[in-house]
C-alpha positions as CSV (number, residue, x, y, z in Angstrom):
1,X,2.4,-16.5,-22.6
2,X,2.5,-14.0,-20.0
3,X,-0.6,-12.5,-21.1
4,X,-2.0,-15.9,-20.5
5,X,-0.8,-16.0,-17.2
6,X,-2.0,-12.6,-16.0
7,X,-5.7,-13.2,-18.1
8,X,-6.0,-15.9,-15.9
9,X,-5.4,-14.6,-12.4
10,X,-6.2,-11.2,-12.9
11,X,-9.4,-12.3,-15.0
12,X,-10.6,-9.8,-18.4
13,X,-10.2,-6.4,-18.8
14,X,-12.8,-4.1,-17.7
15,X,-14.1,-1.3,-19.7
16,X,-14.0,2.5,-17.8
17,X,-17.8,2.6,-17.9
18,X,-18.2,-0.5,-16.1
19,X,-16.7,0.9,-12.7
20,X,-20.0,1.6,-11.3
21,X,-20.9,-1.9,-11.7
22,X,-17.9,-2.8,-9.7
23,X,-18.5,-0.8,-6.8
24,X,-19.4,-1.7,-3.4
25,X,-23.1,-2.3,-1.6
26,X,-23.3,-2.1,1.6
27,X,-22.6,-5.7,2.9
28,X,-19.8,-6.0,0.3
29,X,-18.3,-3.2,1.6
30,X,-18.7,-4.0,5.5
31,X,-16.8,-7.4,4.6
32,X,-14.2,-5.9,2.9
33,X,-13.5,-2.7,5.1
34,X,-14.4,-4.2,8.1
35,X,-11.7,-7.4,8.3
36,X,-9.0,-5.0,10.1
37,X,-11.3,-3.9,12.8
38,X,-13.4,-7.0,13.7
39,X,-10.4,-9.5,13.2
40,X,-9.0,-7.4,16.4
41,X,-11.8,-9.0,18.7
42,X,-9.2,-11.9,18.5
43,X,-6.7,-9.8,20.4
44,X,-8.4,-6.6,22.0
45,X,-9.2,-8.1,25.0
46,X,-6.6,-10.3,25.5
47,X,-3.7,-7.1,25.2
48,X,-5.7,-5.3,28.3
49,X,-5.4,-8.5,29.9
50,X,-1.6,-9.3,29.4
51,X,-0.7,-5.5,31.1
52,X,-3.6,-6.1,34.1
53,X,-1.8,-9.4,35.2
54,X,1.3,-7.3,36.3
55,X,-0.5,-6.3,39.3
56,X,-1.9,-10.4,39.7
57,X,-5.0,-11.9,39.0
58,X,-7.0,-9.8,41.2
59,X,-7.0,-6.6,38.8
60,X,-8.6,-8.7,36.2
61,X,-11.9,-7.4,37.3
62,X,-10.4,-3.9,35.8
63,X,-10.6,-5.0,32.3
64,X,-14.7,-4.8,32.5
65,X,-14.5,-0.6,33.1
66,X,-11.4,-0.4,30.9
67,X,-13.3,-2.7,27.6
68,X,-16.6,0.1,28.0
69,X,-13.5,2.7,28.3
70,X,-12.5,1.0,24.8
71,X,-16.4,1.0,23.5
72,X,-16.9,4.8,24.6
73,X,-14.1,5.5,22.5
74,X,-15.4,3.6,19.7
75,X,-18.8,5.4,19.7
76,X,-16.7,8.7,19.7
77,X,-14.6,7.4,16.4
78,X,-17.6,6.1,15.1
79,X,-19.6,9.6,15.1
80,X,-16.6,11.4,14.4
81,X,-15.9,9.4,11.2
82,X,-19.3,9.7,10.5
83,X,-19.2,13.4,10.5
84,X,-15.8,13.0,8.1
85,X,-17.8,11.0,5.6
86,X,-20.2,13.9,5.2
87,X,-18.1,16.6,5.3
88,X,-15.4,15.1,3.0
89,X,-17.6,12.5,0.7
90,X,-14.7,12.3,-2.1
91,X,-13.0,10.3,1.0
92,X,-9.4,10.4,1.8
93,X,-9.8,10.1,5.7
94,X,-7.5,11.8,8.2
95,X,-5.0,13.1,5.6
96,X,-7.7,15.1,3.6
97,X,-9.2,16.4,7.2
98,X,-5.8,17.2,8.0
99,X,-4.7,19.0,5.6
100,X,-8.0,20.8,4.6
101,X,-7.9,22.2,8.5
102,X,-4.3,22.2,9.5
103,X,-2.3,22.4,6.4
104,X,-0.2,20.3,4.1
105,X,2.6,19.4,6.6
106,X,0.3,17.9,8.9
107,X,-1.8,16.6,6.1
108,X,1.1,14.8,5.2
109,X,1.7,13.5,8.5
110,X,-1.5,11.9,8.5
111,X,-1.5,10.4,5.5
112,X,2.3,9.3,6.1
113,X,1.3,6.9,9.0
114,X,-1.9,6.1,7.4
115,X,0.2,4.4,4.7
116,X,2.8,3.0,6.9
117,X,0.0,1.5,8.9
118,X,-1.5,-0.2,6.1
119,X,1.8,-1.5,5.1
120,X,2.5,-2.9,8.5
121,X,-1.6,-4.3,8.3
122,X,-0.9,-6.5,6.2
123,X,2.5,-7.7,7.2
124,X,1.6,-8.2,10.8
125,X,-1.9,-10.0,9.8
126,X,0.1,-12.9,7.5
127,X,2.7,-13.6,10.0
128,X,-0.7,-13.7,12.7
129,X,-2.4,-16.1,10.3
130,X,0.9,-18.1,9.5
131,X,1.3,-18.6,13.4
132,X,-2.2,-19.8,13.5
133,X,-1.3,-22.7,10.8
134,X,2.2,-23.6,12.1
135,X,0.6,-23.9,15.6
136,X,-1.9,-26.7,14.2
137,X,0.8,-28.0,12.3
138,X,4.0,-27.3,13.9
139,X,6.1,-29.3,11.1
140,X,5.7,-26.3,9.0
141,X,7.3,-24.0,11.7
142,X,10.7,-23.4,9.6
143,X,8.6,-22.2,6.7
144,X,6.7,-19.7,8.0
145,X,8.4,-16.8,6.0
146,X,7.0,-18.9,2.6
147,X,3.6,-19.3,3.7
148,X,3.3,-15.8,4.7
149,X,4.2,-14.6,1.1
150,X,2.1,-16.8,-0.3
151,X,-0.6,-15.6,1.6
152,X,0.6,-12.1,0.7
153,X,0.7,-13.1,-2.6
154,X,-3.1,-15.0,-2.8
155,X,-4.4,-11.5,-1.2
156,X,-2.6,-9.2,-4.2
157,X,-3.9,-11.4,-6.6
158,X,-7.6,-11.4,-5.3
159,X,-7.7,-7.7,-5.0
160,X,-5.8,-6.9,-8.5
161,X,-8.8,-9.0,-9.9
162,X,-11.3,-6.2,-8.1
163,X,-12.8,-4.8,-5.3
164,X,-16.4,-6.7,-5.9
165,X,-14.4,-10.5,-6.4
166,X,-12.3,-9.6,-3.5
167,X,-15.6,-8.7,-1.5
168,X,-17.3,-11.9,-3.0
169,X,-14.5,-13.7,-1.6
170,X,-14.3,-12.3,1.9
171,X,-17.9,-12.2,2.6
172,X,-18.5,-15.9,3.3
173,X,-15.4,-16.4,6.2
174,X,-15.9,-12.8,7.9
175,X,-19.7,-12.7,8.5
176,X,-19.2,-16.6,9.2
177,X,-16.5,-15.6,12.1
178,X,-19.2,-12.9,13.2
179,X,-22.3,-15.3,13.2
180,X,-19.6,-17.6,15.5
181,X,-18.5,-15.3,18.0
182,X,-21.8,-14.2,18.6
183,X,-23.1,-18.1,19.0
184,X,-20.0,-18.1,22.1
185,X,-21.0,-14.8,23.3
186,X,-24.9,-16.2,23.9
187,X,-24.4,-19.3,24.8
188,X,-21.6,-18.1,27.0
189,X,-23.5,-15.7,28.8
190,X,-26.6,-18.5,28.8
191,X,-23.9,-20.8,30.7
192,X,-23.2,-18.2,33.0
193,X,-26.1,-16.7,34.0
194,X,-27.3,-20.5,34.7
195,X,-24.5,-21.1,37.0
196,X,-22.1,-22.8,34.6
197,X,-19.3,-20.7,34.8
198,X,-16.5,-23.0,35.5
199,X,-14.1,-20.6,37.6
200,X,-14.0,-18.3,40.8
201,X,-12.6,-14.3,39.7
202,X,-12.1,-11.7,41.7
203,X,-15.0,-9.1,43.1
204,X,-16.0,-6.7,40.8
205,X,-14.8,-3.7,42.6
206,X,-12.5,-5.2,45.3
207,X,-9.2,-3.1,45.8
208,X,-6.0,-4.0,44.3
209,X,-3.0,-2.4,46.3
210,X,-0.6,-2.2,43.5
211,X,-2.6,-0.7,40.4
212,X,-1.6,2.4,39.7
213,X,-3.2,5.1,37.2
214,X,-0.3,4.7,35.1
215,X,-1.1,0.5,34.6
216,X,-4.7,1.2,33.8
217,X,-4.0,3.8,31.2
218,X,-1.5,1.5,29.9
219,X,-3.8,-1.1,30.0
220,X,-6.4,1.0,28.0
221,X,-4.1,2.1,25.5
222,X,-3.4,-1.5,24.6
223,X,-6.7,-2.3,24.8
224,X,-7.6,0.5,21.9
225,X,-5.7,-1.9,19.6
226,X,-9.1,-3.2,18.9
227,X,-9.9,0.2,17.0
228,X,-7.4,-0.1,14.1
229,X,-8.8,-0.2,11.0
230,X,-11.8,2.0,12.1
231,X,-11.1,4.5,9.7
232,X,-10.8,2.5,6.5
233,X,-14.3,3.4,5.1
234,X,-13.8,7.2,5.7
235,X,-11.0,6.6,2.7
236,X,-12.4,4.5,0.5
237,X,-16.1,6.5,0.3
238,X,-15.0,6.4,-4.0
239,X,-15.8,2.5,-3.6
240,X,-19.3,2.7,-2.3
241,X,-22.2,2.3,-4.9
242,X,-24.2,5.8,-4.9
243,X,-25.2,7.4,-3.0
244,X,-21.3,6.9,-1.6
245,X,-21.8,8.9,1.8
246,X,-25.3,7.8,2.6
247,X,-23.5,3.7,2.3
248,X,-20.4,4.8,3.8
249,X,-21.7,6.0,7.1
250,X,-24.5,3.2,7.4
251,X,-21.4,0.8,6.8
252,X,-19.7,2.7,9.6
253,X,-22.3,2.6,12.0
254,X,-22.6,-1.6,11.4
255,X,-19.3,-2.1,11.8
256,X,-18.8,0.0,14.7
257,X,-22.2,-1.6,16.2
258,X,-20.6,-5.2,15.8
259,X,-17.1,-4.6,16.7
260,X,-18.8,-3.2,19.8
261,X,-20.5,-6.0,20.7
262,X,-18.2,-8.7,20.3
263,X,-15.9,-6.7,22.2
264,X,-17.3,-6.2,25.2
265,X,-19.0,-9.3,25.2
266,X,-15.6,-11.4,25.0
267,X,-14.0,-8.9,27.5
268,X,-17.5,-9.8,29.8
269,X,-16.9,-13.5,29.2
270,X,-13.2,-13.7,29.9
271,X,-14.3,-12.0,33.4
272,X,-16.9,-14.1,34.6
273,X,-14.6,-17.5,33.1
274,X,-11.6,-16.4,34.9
275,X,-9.4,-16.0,31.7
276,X,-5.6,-15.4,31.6
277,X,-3.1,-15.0,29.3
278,X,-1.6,-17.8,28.2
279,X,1.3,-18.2,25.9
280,X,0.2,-21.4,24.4
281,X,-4.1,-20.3,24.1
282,X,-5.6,-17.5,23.1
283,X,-8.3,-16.0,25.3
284,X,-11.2,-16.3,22.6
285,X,-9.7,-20.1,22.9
286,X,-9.9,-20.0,26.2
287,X,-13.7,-18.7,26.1
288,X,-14.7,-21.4,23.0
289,X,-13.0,-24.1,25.3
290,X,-14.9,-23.0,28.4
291,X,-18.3,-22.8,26.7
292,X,-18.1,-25.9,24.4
293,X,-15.2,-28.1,25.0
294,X,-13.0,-29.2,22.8
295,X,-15.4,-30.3,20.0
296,X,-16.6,-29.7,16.5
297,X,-17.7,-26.2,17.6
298,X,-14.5,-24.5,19.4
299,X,-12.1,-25.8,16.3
300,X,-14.4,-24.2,13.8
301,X,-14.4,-21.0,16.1
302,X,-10.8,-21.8,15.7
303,X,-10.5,-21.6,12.6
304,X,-12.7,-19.0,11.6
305,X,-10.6,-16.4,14.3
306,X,-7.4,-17.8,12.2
307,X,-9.2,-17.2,8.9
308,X,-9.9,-13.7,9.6
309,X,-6.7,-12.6,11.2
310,X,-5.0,-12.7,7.8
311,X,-8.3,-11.5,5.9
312,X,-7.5,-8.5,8.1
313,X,-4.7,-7.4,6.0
314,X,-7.3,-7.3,2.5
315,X,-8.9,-3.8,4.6
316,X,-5.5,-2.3,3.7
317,X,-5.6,-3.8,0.2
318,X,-8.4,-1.2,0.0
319,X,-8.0,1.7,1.4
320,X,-4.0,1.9,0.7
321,X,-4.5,2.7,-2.7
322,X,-6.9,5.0,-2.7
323,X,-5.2,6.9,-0.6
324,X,-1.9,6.9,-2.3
325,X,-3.9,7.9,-5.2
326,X,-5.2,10.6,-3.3
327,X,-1.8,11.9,-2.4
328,X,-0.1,11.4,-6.3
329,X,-3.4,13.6,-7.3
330,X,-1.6,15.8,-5.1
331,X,1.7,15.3,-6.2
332,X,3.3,13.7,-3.6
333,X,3.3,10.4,-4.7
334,X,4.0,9.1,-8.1
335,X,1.1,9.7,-10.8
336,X,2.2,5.7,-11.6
337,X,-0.6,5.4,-8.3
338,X,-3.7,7.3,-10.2
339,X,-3.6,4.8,-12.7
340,X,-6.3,1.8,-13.4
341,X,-5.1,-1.5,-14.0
342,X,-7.4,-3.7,-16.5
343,X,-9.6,-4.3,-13.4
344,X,-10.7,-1.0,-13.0
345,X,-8.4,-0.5,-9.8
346,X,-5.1,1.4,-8.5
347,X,-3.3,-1.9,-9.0
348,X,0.2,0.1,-8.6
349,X,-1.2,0.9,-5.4
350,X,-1.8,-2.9,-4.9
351,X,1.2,-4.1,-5.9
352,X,3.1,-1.8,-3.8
353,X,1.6,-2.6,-1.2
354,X,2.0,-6.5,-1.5
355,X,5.5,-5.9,-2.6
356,X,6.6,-4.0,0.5
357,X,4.7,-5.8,3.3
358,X,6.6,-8.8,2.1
359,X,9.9,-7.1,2.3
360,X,8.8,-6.6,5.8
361,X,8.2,-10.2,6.6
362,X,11.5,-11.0,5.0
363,X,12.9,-8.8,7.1
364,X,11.6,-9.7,10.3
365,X,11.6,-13.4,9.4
366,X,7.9,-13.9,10.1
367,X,7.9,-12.8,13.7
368,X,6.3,-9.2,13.5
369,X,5.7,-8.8,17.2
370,X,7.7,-5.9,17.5
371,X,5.7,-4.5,15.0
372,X,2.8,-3.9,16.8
373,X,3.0,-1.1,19.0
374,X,4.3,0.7,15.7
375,X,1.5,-0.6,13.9
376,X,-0.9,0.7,16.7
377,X,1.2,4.5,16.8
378,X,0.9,4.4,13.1
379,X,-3.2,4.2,13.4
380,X,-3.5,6.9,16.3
381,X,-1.1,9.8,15.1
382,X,-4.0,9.9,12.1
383,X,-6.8,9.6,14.5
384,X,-5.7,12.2,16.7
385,X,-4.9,14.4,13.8
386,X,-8.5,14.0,12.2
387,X,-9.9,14.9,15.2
388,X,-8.2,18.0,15.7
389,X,-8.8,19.0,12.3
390,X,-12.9,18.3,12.5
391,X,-12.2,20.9,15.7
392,X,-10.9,23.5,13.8
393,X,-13.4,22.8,10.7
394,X,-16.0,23.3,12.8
395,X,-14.8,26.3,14.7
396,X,-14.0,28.1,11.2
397,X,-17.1,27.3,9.5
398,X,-20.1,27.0,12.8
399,X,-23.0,25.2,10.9
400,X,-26.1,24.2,12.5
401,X,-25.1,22.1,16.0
402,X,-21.6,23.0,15.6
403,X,-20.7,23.0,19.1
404,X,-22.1,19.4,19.9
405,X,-19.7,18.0,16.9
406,X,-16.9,19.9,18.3
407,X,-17.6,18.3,22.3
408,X,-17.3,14.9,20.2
409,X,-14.2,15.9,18.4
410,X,-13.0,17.4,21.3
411,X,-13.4,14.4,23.8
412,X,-11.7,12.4,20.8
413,X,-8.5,14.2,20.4
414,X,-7.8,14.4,23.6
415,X,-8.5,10.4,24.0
416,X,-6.7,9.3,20.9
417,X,-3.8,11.9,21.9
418,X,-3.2,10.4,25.3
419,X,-3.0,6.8,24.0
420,X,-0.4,7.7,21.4
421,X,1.3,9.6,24.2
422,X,1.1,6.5,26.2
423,X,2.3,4.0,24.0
424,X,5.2,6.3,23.1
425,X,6.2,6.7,26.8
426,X,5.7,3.0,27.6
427,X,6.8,1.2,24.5
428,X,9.7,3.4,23.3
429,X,12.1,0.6,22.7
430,X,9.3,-0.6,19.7
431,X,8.3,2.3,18.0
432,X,11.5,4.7,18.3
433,X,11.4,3.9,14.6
434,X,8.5,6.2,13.5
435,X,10.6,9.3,14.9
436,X,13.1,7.8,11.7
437,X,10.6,6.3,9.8
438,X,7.6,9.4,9.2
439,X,10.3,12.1,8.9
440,X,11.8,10.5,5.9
441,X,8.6,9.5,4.5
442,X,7.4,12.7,4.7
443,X,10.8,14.5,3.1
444,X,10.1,11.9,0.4
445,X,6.5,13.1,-0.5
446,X,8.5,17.1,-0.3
447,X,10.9,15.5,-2.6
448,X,8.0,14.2,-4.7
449,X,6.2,17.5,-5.3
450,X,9.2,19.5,-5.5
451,X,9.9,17.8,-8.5
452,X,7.3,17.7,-10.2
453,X,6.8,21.4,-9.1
454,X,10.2,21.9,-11.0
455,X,9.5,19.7,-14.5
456,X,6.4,21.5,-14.5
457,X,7.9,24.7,-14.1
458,X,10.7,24.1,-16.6
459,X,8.0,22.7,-19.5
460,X,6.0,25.1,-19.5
461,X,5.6,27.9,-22.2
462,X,4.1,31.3,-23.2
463,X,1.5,30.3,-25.9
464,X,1.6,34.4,-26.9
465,X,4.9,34.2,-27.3
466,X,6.6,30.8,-28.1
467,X,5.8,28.7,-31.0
468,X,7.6,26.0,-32.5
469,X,10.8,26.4,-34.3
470,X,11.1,25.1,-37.7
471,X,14.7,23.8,-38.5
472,X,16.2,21.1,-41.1
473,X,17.4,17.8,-39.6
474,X,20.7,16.2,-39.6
475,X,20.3,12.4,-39.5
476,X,23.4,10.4,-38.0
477,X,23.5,6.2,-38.5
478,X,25.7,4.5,-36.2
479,X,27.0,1.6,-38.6
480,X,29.0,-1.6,-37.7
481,X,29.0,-3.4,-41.6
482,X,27.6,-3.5,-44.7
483,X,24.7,-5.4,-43.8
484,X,20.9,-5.3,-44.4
485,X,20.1,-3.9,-41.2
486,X,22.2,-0.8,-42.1
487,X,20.5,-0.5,-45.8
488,X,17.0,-0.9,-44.1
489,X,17.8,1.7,-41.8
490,X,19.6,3.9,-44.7
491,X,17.0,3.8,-46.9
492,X,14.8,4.9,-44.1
493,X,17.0,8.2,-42.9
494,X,17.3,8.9,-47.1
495,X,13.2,9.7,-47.1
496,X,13.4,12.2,-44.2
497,X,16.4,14.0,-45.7
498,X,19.4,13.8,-48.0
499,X,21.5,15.2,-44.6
500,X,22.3,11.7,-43.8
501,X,26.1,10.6,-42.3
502,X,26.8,7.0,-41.2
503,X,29.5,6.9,-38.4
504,X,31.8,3.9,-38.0
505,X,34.2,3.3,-35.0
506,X,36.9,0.9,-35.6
507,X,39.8,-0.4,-32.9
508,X,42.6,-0.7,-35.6
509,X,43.8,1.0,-38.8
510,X,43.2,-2.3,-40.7
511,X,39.6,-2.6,-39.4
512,X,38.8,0.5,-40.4
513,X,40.5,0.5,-43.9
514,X,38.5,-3.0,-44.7
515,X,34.7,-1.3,-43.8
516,X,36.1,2.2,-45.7
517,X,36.8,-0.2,-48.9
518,X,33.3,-2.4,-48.7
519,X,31.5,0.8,-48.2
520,X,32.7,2.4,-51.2
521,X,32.3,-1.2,-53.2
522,X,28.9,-0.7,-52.0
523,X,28.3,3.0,-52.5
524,X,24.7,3.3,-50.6
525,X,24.6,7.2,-51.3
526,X,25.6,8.4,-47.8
527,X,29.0,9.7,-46.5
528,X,30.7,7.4,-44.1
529,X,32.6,9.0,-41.4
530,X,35.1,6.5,-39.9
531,X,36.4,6.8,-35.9
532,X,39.2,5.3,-34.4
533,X,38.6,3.7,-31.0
534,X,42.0,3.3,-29.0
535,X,40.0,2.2,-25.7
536,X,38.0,-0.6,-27.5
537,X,34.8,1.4,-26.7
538,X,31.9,2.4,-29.7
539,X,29.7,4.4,-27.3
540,X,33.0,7.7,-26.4
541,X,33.6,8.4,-29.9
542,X,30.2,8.2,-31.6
543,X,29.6,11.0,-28.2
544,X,32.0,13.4,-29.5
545,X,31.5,13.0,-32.9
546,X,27.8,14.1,-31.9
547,X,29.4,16.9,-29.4
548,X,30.7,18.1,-33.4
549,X,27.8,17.8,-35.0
550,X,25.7,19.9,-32.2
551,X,28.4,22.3,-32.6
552,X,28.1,22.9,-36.0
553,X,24.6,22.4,-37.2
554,X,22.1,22.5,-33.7
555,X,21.0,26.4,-34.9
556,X,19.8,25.1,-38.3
557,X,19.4,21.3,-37.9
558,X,17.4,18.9,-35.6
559,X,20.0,16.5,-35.1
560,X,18.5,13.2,-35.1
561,X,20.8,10.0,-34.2
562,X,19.0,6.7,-35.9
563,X,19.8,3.3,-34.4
564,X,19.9,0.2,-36.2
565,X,18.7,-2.9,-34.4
566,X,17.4,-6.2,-35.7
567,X,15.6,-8.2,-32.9
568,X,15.8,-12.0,-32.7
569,X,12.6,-14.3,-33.4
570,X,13.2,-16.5,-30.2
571,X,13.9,-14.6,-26.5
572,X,17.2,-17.1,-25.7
573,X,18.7,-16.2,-28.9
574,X,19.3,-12.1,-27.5
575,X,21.6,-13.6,-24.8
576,X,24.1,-14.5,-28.0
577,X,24.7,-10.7,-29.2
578,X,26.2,-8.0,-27.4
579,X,22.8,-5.7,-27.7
580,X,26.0,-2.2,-28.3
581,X,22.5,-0.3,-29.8
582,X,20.5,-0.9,-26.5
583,X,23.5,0.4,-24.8
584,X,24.1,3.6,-26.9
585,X,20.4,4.6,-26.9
586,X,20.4,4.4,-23.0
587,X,23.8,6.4,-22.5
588,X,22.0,9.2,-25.4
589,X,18.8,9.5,-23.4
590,X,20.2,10.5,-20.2
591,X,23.0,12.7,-21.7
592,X,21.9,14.4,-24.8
593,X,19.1,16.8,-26.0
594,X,19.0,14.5,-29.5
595,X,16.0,12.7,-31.1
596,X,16.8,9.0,-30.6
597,X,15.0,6.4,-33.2
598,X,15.3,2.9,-34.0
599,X,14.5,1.3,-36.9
600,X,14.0,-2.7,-36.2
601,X,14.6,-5.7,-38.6
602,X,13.4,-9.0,-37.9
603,X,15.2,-12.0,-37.9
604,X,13.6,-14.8,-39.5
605,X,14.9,-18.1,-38.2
């Protein structure tokens, strides 16, 4: 039944040499990796906005210079990533630039955030796109919390079917949202330049007494909110068809060219109209209301800007398990995340992300506001960190036109550095947390590697030197009747050895005189040792009597303790027995150096 289940959401199983085949073309890829970074066109504008109007409508005209302040920094990302893609083709982002150049502590760092970002991707984008429904239908308000998981849930199950259905899927809603916001950015600017604009704004240029330096940079910093997600296809360059670099950057450079251009033209159009804030309408809103009305065309912009702000969380879905796999390949995560589901991807990866991300709407009851300026932190500690460690690349290795890379990486650091700086210093109250947050994340991963530094250590052997020690074996039967469990599993333990000993634990002297008497009645060949339990429990004595064995025999013998079990036909029917073998092979395995076995029977009815 549950294979059932999981055949039909999940869809077939994929062979290994059909991964190529499920890779990523170009405009697959843009839709896919893309989502993050153009669903923020729905908010960019509107952040540098909400911080201008401190200082009153007149310093609206400020968020012209401070949007191609965001779109210079952009271009910088953009060639800077580019350079990443080439220089690191087997992807892995920030955290591999980070650690290749400035070691594995701040590699670590990097790819700490990264994965904490993705995590907070995709619970901030369902609570966005929940608020989006229960604002068209306000009835469903109280459930919010539900329709986010589901969403959640829709996205897991899309991308655990594979990155090319998931891409299939997406395609259609995100290039539509891109073909719409273009429509309002030209007819928009038509209307404007042909005297339509419907409001009066403020001089570009006129003086504003009370902006400071310290409100514009602000103002900037939330502005560069639009740029999350912008390094999403330097990690997943193993999903790109071949050649994986060449398609990588060219998907870089399209998605950097649109995000750029919706950007500034919504920041352009929210000047000229006169835009804002509004608790109750969005700027794009605002804009689609301006330029159309209210009609057909400004509820399917609607819609579409709804649509992609929780497609934005399937850009995580993709690049968060490629690079936890990246980081169990180095042993800081669990290998459980280099493993290929029947789709042909990292579906632990998946899982764990869908699984967490809903722990965090939970949480946070669906209202993931104060989530943001984490979520934006989260995205700029790796930004900064990849662009200090494409500095020190190229100052170690110089190749041809060295030094113009390093101006770009330079001017990039020093951007990305100061925003993080910013939003620390101004938004301390909401993202104290990754102070607490990365340090244990990153004492995890430590945790991680040490251990498996240690098993690794402790398993290994001298081939010269060590070679497998041949012994006789000592085979001990937990018994609890005369019943044809017990002779199935004698009659197994008899054609290993004749060393065979059945152990019996009884509660009373009675008990245990009534199974000595049916035993010898029975006489199956094999010596029954009887044990007297005066605290009702089987597991404590068969332990010692064990503790004896290994005493006496663990030079010579490989002591080998075999379980009976019979297993019920129907699933209900386990509830109705006390499952004592289940019990004693879990206490064996994490206490003694024995070979455990079961040997099943079957019931029949």
């Amino acid at each position: 039944m549950v294979s059932k289940v999981k055949r039909l959401l999940i869809g077939r199983p994929m062979k290994s040499a059909e991964i190529e085949g499920a890779k990523l073309g170009k405009f697959k890829a843009l839709a896919v990796l893309s989502s993050d970074a153009l669903s923020s066109v729905a908010y960019g504008t509107e952040q540098i906005l909400i911080v201008l109007m401190a200082a009153g409508f007149a310093a609206v005209w400020y968020s012209v210079p401070i949007s191609l302040a965001v779109l210079g920094l952009l271009f910088i990302l953009i060639l800077s990533y580019r350079q990443t893609i080439y220089a690191y083709p087997a992807g892995g982002g920030a955290y591999i630039v980070a650690k290749d150049n400035l070691g594995i502590s701040t590699g670590l760092l990097a790819g700490g955030s990264l994965l904490v970002d993705y995590i907070l991707t995709v619970a901030v984008s369902s609570s966005a796109g929940t608020d989006a429904i229960t604002s068209a239908f306000p009835s469903l308000h109280e459930h919010r919390v539900l329709i986010a998981l589901v969403i959640i849930l829709i996205l897991t199950v899309m991308n655990l079917r594979g990155v090319t259905e998931s891409a299939s899927v997406l395609a259609t809603p995100i290039y539509l949202f891109v073909v719409a916001i273009f429509v309002l950015i030209a007819v928009g600017i038509i209307k404007y330049a042909t005297g339509g604009a419907p409001a009066h704004v403020p001089e570009f240029g006129a003086a504003v007494s009370n902006v400071s330096l310290f409100l514009l940079l602000k103002a900037f910093s939330s502005g560069c909110s639009a740029l999350t997600g912008v390094e999403a296809v330097s990690n997943a360059i193993p999903n790109f068809k071949k050649p994986a670099e060449r398609n990588a950057a060219a998907t870089l450079i399209m998605m950097g060219t649109i995000l750029g251009a919706m950007f500034i033209g919504i920041s352009l159009l929210a000047y000229w109209y006169g835009v804002a804030p509004d608790e109750k309408q969005t700027v794009v809103s605002q804009i689609a209301e301006s330029t159309f009305g209210r009609g057909t065309i400004y509820y399917v912009i609607q819609a579409l800007t709804a649509l992609i702000l929780v497609l934005a969380a399937n850009t995580a879905y993709s690049a968060f398990p490629l690079l936890a796999f990246m980081l169990a390949k180095d042993k800081y995560m669990p290998h459980a995340f280099m493993v290929r589901g029947d789709r042909l991807g990292y579906s632990n990866g998946i899982i764990f992300l869908g699984v967490f991300s809903a722990l965090l709407v939970i949480i946070f009851h669906g209202n993931t506001e104060n989530l943001i300026p984490l979520y934006a932190v989260g995205v700029f500690i790796p930004f900064t960190l990849s662009q200090l460690g494409m500095m020190v690349r190229w100052i170690r290795l110089r190749p041809q036109g060295w030094v113009t890379r390093l101006i770009v990486n330079t001017i990039g650091m020093l951007t990305t550095l100061s925003i993080t700086l910013i939003f620390i210093f101004t938004k301390f109250t909401h993202v104290w947390m990754v102070f607490v947050f990365l340090p244990v994340v990153m004492w995890t991963f430590f945790a991680i590697a040490r251990h498996y530094r240690n098993t690794a250590d402790e398993l290994r052997i001298d081939p010269t030197k060590e070679k497998p020690c041949i012994k006789g074996s000592t085979i001990v039967v937990p018994v609890a009747g005369v019943t044809r469990v017990v002779m199935n599993s004698l009659s197994y333990a008899k054609s290993l050895t004749d060393n065979v000993v059945a152990v019996y634990v009884g509660f009373d002297d009675e008990e245990i005189e009534r199974m000595e008497k049916r035993w010898a009645d029975w006489d199956p060949g094999v010596r029954l040792i009887t044990l007297r339990s005066s605290y009702r429990s089987i597991i404590r004595p068969i332990m010692k009597f064990i503790d004896t064995i290994e005493w006496k025999t663990a030079e010579t013998d490989h002591i080998t303790v075999l379980i009976p079990q019979f297993i019920a036909k129907h699933w209900w029917q386990h509830i109705l027995h006390n499952q004592s073998s289940l019990l004693l092979r879990a206490y064996l395995y994490n206490q003694k150096d024995v070979i455990i076995a079961t040997v099943p029977y079957h019931l029949r009815r």
